[in-house]
Structures are given as structure tokens and as C-alpha cells.
GUSE-415625 format. One line per 4 residues: number of its first residue (from 1); their letters; for each residue x negated, z negated, y of C-alpha. Coordinates in Angstrom, 1 decimal, decimal comma. Each point is the difference from the previous one (the first is absolute). Layout:
% GUSE-415625
NUM> a> X:Z:Y; ...
***
This chain:
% GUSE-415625
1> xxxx> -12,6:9,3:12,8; 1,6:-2,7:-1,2; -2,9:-1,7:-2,3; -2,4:0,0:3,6
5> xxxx> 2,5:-1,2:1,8; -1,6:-3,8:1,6; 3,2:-2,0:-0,1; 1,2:1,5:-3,3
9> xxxx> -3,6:-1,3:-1,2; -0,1:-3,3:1,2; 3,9:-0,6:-1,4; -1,3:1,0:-3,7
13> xxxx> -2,6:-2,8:0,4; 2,0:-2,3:1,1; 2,0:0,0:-3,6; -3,5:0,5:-1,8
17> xxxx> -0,1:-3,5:-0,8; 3,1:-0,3:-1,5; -1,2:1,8:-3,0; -3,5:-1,3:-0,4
21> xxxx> 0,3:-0,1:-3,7; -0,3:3,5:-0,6; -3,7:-0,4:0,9; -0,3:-0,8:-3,5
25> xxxx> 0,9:3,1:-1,1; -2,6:2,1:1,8; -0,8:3,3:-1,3; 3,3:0,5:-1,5
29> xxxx> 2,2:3,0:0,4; 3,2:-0,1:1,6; 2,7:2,9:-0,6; 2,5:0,2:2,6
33> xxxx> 3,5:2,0:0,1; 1,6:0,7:3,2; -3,4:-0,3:1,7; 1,1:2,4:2,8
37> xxxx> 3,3:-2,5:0,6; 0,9:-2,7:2,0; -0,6:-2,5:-2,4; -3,4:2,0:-1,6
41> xxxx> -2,1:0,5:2,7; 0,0:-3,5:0,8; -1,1:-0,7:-2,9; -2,4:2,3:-0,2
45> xxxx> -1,5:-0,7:3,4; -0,4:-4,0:-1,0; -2,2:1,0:-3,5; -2,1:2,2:2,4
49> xxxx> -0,5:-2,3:2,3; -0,3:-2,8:-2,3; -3,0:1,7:-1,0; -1,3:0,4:3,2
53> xxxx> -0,1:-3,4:0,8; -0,9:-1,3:-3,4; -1,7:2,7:-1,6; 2,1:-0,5:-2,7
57> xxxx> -0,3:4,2:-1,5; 3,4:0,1:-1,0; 0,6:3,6:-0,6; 3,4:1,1:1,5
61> xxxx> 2,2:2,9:-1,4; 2,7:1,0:2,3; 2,4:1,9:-1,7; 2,7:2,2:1,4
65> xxxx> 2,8:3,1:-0,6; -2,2:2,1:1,6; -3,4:0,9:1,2; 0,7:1,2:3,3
69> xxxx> 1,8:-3,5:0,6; -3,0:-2,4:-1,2; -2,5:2,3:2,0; 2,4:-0,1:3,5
73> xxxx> 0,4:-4,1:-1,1; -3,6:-1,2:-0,2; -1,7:2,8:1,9; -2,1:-2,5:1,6
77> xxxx> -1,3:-2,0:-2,8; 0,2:3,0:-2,9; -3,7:0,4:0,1; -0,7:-3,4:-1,5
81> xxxx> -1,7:-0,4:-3,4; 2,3:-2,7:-0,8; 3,4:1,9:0,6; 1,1:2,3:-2,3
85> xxxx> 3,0:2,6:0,9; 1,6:1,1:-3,4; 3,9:1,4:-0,3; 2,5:-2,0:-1,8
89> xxxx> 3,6:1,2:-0,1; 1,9:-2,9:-1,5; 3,1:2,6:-1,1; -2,7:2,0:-1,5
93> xxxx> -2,6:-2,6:-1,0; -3,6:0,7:-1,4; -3,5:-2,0:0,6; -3,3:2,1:0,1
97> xxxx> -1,6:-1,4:-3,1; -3,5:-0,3:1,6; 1,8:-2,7:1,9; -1,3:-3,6:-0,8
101> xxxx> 2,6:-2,4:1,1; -0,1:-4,0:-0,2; 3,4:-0,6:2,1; 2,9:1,9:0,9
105> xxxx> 2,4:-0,3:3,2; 2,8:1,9:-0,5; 1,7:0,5:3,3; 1,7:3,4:0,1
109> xxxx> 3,5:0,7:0,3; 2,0:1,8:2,0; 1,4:-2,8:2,2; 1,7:1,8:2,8
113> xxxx> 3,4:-0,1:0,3; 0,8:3,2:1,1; -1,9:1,4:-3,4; 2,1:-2,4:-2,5
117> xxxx> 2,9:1,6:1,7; -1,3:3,3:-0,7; -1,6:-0,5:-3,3; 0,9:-2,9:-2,0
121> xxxx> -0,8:1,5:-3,5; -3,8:0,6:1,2; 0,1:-3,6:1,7; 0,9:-1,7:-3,4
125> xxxx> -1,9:2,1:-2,2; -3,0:-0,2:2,4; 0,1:-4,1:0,0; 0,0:-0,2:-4,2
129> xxxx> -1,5:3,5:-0,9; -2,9:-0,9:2,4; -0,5:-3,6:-1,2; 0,8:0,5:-3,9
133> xxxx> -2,9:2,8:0,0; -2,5:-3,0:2,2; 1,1:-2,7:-2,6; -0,7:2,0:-2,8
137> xxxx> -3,6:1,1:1,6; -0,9:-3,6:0,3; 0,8:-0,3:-3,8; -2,1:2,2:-1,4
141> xxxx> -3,1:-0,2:2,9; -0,5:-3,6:0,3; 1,1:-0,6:3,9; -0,2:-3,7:0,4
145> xxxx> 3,5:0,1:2,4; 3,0:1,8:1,3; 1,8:-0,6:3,4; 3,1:1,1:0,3
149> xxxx> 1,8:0,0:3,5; 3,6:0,1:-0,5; 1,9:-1,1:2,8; 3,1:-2,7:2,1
153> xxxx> 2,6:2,6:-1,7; 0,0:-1,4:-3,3; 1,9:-3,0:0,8; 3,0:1,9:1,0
157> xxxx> 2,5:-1,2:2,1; 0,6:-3,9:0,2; 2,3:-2,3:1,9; -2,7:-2,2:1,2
161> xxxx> -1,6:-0,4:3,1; -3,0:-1,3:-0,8; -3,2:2,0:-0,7; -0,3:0,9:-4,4
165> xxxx> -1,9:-1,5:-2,2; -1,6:2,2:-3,0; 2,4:-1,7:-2,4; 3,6:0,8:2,7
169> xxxx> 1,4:3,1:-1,2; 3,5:2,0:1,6; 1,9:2,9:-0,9; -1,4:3,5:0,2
173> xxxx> 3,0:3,3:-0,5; -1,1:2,2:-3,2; 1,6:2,6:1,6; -1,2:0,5:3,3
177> xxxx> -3,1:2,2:-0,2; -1,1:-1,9:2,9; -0,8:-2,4:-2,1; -2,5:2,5:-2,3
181> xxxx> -2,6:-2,0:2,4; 1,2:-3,7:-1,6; 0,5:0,8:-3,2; -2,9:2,2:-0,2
185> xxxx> -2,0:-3,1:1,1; 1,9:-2,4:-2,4; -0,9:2,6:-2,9; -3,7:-0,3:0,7
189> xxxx> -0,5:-4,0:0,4; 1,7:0,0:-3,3; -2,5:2,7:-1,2; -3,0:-2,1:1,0
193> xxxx> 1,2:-2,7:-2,1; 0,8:1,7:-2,4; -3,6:1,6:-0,4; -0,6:-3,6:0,2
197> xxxx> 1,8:-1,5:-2,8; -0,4:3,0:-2,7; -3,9:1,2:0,9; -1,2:-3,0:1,9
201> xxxx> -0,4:2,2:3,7; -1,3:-2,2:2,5; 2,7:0,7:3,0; 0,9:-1,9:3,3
205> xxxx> 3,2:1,3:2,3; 0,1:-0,6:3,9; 3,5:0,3:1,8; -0,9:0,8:3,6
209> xxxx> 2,5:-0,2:2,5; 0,1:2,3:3,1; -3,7:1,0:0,5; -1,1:1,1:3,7
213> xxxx> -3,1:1,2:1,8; -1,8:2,8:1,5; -0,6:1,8:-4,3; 4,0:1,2:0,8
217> xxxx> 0,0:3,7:-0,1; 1,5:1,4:2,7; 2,6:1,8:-2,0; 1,0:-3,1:-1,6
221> xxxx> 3,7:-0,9:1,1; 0,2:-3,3:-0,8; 0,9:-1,8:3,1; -3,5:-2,3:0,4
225> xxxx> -1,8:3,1:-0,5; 2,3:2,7:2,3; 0,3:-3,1:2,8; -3,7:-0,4:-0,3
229> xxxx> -0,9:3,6:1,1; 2,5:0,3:2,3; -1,5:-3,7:1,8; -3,2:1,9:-0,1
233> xxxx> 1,2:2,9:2,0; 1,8:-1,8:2,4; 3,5:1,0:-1,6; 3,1:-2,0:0,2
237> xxxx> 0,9:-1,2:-3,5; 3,7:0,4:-1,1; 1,2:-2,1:-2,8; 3,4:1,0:-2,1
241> xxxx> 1,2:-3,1:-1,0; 0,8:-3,4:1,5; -3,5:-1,0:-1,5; 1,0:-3,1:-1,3
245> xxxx> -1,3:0,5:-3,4; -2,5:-3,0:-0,8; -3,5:1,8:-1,6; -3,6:-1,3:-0,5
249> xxxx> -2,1:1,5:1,9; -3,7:0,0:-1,0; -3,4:1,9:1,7; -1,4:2,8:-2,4
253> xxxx> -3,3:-1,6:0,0; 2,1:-4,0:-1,1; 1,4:2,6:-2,7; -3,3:1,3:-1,0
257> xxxx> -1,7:-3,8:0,2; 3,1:-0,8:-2,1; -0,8:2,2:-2,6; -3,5:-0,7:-0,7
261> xxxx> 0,6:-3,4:-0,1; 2,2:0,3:-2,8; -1,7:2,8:-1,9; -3,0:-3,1:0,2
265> xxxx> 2,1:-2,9:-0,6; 3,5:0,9:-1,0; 1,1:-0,8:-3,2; 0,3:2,4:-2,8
269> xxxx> 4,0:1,4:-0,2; 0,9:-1,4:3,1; 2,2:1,2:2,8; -1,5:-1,7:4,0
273> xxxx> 2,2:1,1:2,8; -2,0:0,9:2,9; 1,9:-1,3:3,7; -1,4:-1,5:3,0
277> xxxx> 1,7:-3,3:0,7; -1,1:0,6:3,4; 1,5:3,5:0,4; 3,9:-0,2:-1,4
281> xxxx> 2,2:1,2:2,3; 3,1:2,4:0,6; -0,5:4,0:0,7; 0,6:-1,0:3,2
285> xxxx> -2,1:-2,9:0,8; -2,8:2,5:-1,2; 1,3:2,7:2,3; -0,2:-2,6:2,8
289> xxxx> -3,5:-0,7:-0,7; -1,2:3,8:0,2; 2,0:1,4:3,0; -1,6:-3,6:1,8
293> xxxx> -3,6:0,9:-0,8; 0,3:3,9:0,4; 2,1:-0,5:3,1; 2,6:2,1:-1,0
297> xxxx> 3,7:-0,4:-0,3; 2,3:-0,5:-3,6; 2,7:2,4:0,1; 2,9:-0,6:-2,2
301> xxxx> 2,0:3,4:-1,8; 2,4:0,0:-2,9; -1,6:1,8:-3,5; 1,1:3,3:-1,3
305> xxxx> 1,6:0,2:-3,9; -3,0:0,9:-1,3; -2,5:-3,0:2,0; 2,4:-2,7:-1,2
309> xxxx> -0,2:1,5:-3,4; -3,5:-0,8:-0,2; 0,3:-3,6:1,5; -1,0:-2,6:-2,3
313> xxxx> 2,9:-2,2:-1,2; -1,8:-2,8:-0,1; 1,3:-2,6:3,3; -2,6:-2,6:-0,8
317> xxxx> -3,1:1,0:-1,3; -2,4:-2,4:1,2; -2,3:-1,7:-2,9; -1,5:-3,4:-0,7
321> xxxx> -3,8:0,3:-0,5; -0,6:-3,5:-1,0; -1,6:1,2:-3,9; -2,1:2,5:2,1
325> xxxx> -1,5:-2,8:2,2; -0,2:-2,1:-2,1; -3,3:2,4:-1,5; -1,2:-0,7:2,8
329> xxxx> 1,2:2,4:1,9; 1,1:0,0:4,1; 1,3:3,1:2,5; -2,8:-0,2:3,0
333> xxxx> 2,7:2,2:2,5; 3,2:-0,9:0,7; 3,0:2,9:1,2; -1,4:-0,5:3,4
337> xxxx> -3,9:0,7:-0,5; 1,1:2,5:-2,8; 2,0:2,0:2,0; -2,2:0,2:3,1
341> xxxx> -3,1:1,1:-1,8; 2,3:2,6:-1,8; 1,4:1,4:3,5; -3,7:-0,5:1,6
345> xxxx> -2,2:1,6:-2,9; 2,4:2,9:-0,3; -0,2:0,7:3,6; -3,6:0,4:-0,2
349> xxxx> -0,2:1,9:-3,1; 2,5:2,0:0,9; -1,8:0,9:2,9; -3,2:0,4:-1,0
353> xx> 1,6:2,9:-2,7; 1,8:2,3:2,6
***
């Protein structure tokens, strides 16, 4: 059970701190998309324990596809009066109206690349359906702020080497439906301002880069996640590339810090890249780092069609978190720590549910 789990407890208040501002908001309500994802439950484990530290009653609602997925997610911590487990289907969105909800994180989206392959038309309609439908809700109910998390892929392919900055924009194909991730992405930042400029809807857009840590599903096939369960279980990892794609890496719980502190602090129709200084690195540099703490070996295999397909294009996506910091803002793990608690916490949950 994850939310139990020691290590996994003492890591969320370690980046506690970095958000101390949201103290001021205590006894707000905090609605959550993607709750049962990589991203979401870190963010919902940091308002819970938030409170339990500072006694702050936020009241959490963890939203989710489905029930049985928000009830297997936070089976340990379900029980708590200040979570609330509620269905949200952002192709199919609706709020129960006996909701009252100060802020809104909207995190869901179908981020996995197999799945974009396979259905591009639900992974762009689910990234601007899902958000027009929050946007509009905020209108007309009076939340005080939206946070959208976007992603690295709307900047596209560039030339440069060095890590983006919110303004550094590339080229993105129209016509790959790959790309129904980026454009759906690009659609919705532009749909938060919008809602800014025309009805005044307070909105703030994060950019995360690669997020890891022990909230992966293990069905997720991204290669941090799949080479994070496979450490875990003792399994050599095997990488299909030459890894020599440059990516920031960042620790789910530096992503969730990341995105309190700029729901708090961040400026109103403003994009903040969220990246690790201390964690960009190559595919393979991160391989490295696993196989040496799980003690395993990095295999090397060449993709099929249909696995290079759902690469992303991108050959430097590392990003420059200077406007992020400069909130205030700091990563407490670097790729190192990050990845051993990921391996090490997984091991032990992992164990104690077979």
C-alpha cells in the first residue's frame, strides 16, 4: 500500500516545504483529474499529507475513468473524511453538482504512447473536450483557479541542444496522428487563455517533462515506468534505441511540489516548465542509473514497426526551469535518489500485495 509505505512517506515531506504557501488556503477544496495516474496520485498524496502535518482540512477529490480504478488506487487511504473518490471521464465530462470546488488540477490524459497510437481521435478530443467542459465549470461556479498540465511535446522538434524555454517553440507534423498528443496539448493552453481573455478564467499551465516514481502503473509502457518494474523484479531492462535522446527527468513527488507551487504562486495565464536541473540526462544515462541500483543488467534490442511508431520525435526535450524557480520553487531528489526510492518502494509494495 503505497500511501503506508515509510520511505514513500518521508519523500512527500521532504518536498512539503516547498509549497508552504498553500497553508493559506486551508479548508479549500481541491478537484483533481487523473488522480489514479502517475502524475495525480502524487498530488493527491502531498494535499493529504499536507493536511496531516499541518492540519490544514483541505478536502481532496480524486477523480478518475472509473470507480474500480480510484478504489484499487487509494485503497489505503479511501476511508479518510478528507478524500473524496468521484468519476470523471474527461471524453465524457460531467461534475456532480453537490460538488463544492475552490481549485481545479486537471491532470488527465491519455499519455501513453502505445494508446495515442491506437486512439488518437479519443487522445485529442479527451485533452480539449475534457478541459473546455473544466473551464467552462469554473465560469459559471466561481473556482478561484485552473491548472492545466500540458506537457515537453508542445515545443516540437528543435535544432537546439539546449534545454527550452516556455517562449522556444519547433516544428510539430499536422499530419501524423502521433502528434493528436501535441496538438491536443497546444489546443488546450490556447483554450485556457482564451477563457482568460474573453470570461476572465483564472488558469495556470505546467509543462512537465518525463515524470518518474513508484505512482507508474505497472501497465504503463513508457520506458521510466516499464524499466522501473522490471528493476523491481529483478529483470534485465532492454532498451530499443541507442538512448541518446536528451529528456528531463523529474521525481513524481518534484512534479507534484511543482504544481502546488504554481497553482499558489504562478501567475495567472502563464505556462512554467517543470525539469530538474539536477536530473537531465539521455535514455541511457537513466538506464545506467537503474540497472546500477537494481543490480540488473541493460540489454540492448532493435524496436518493431509498430514501437518506433510510438517513439516520441522529439531528440532534445530537456526544459529550462528557471521561471519555475524563480517562485521559489527547487527539486529536493535528483535522477539518482529518484530512481532508487522508485525501484526500492516498488519492491516493497510490490511485495507486500502478492
Amino acid at each position: 500500500m503505497l500511501f503506508q509505505n515509510e520511505q514513500w512517506k518521508n519523500d512527500i515531506d521532504l518536498v512539503l516545504p516547498v509549497f508552504e504557501e498553500l497553508s493559506s488556503e486551508s479548508g479549500s477544496s481541491f478537484f483533481i483529474t487523473g488522480s489514479a495516474g502517475l502524475i495525480g496520485t502524487a498530488v493527491v498524496h502531498a494535499l493529504l499529507r499536507f493536511n496531516d502535518k499541518f492540519k490544514t482540512n483541505f478536502r481532496v477529490i480524486a477523480t478518475g475513468r472509473t470507480e474500480k480504478s480510484l478504489n484499487e488506487r487509494f485503497a489505503d487511504c479511501k476511508d479518510r473524511k478528507d478524500l473524496i473518490l468521484s468519476v470523471f471521464d474527461a471524453e465524457k465530462p460531467a461534475i456532480d453538482p453537490s460538488l463544492k470546488i475552490d481549485y481545479i488540477i486537471h491532470a488527465a490524459s491519455n499519455a501513453s504512447p502505445k494508446a495515442i497510437i491506437e486512439n488518437p481521435v479519443e487522445t485529442l478530443i479527451g485533452n480539449i473536450c475534457g478541459l473546455s467542459y473544466l473551464l467552462a465549470y469554473a465560469k459559471e461556479n466561481a473556482v478561484k483557479r485552473v491548472l492545466f498540465v500540458s506537457s515537453s511535446e508542445v515545443y516540437g522538434r528543435k535544432d537546439q541542444s539546449t534545454p527550452s524555454l516556455e517562449t522556444e517553440y519547433g516544428s510539430i507534423d499536422p499530419l501524423n496522428p502521433r502528434n493528436a498528443y501535441s496538438y491536443g496539448k497546444c489546443a488546450a493552453e490556447t483554450l485556457c487563455v482564451s477563457f482568460l481573455h474573453e470570461y476572465d478564467v483564472d488558469s495556470v499551465i505546467v509543462r512537465p517533462g518525463h515524470i518518474f516514481g513508484p505512482t507508474c502503473s505497472e501497465k504503463d509502457v513508457r520506458v521510466s515506468s516499464a524499466w522501473a518494474y522490471d528493476c523491481a523484479y529483478r529483470k534485465d531492462i532492454v532498451m530499443k534505441s541507442a538512448g541518446s535522446q536528451i529528456r528531463s527527468y523529474c521525481y513524481c513527488l518534484d512534479c507534484a511540489s511543482a504544481i502546488l507551487k504554481v497553482l499558489v504562486k504562478g501567475e495567472k495565464g502563464q505556462a512554467y516548465n517543470i525539469s530538474n536541473k539536477d536530473s537531465i540526462m539521455s535514455i541511457r544515462r537513466l538506464a545506467e542509473i537503474m540497472t546500477s541500483h537494481a543490480g540488473v543488467e541493460l540489454v540492448t534490442d532493435i524496436p518493431s514497426e509498430a514501437e518506433a511508431k510510438a517513439f516520441n520525435p522529439m531528440e532534445n526535450s530537456s526544459l529550462d526551469s528557471t521561471k519555475l524557480e524563480n517562485l521559489g520553487w527547487r527539486g529536493v531528489f535528483d535522477a539518482k535518489s529518484g530512481v532508487s526510492h522508485t525501484i526500492d518502494i516498488l519492491r516493497e509494495v510490490s511485495a507486500l500485495e502478492q
